[in-house]
N, C-alpha and C positions, 0 to 999 in steps of 0.2 A: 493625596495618595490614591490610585488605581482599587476599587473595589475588585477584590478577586475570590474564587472560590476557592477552598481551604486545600483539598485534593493538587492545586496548584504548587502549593509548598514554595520553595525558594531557589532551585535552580533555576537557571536564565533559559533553558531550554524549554521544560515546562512551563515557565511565566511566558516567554514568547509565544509558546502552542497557545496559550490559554489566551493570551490578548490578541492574539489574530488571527487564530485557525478554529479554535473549538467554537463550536456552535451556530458559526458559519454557515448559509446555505451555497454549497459548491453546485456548478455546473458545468466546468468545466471536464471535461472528457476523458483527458490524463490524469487529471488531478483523480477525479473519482479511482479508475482503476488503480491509480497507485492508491489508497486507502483501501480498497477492494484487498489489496496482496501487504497493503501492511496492518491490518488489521484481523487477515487468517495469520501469519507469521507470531503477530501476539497473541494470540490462542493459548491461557495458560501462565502469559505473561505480563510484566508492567510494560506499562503501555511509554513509560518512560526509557526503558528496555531498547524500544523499537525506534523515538526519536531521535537516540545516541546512534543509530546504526542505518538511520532514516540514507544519507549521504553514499554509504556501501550498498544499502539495496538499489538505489537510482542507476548508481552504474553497475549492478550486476544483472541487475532485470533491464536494460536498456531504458532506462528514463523510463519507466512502466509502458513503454507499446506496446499496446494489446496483440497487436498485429505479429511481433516478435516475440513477445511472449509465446504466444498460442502454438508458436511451431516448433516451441525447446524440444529437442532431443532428446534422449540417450546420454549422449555425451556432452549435451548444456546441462544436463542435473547433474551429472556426476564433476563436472568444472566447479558447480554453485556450492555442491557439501563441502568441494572444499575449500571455500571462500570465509575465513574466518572473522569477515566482517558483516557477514548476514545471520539469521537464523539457520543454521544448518541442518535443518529437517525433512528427511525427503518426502514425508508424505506432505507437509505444507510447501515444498518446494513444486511436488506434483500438482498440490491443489492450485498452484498457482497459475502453473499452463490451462490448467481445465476453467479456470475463470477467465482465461483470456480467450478464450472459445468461447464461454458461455457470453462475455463480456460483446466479442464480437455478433455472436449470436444475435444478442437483444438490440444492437444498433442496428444490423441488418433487417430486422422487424417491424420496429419502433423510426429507424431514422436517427436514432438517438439515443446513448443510455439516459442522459439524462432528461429525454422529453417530459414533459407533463401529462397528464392525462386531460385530453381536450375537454 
């Protein structure tokens, strides 16, 4: 049997997170910013919460593009509160545009969010 941490517990959804995403070092691009926007959204919350709903934020925040993100509207936020299968919060729904600006920001700088430091 699979050594696991205890906080894992025994739904198949966290045992999955926990066997092949926690602890992980990501560099992929998207992947980071969608954890950027699911990780303000559980602000407050189980982080179990957020993997149930992991699938509704992808196609509500366009697969996490920073690029589309960054340019929500007015009337992309007010769409998303009422999307009952995300977090319905508009200041994290706000914070989310503003990290895909800032998100874009640092690649435009860096070349990269996820570069290293040379």
């Amino acid at each position: 049997m699979k050594s696991r941490c205890k906080w894992a517990g025994k739904d198949p959804l966290y045992v999955e997170y926990h066997d092949t995403e926690w602890g992980t070092p990501v560099r992929d691009e998207r992947l980071l910013f969608e954890f950027i926007i699911l990780e303000g959204a559980q602000a407050g919350l189980n982080w179990l919460t957020i993997l149930k709903k992991r699938q509704e934020f992808r196609g509500a925040f366009d697969n996490f593009d920073p690029q589309k993100v960054a340019r929500y509207d007015s009337d992309k936020i007010r769409e998303l509160l009422l999307n009952k299968g995300i977090i319905r919060n508009r200041l994290k729904i706000e914070a989310a545009v503003q990290n895909g600006k800032a998100f874009l920001a640092v690649q435009k700088e860096f070349g990269s969010f996820a570069a290293e430091n040379p």
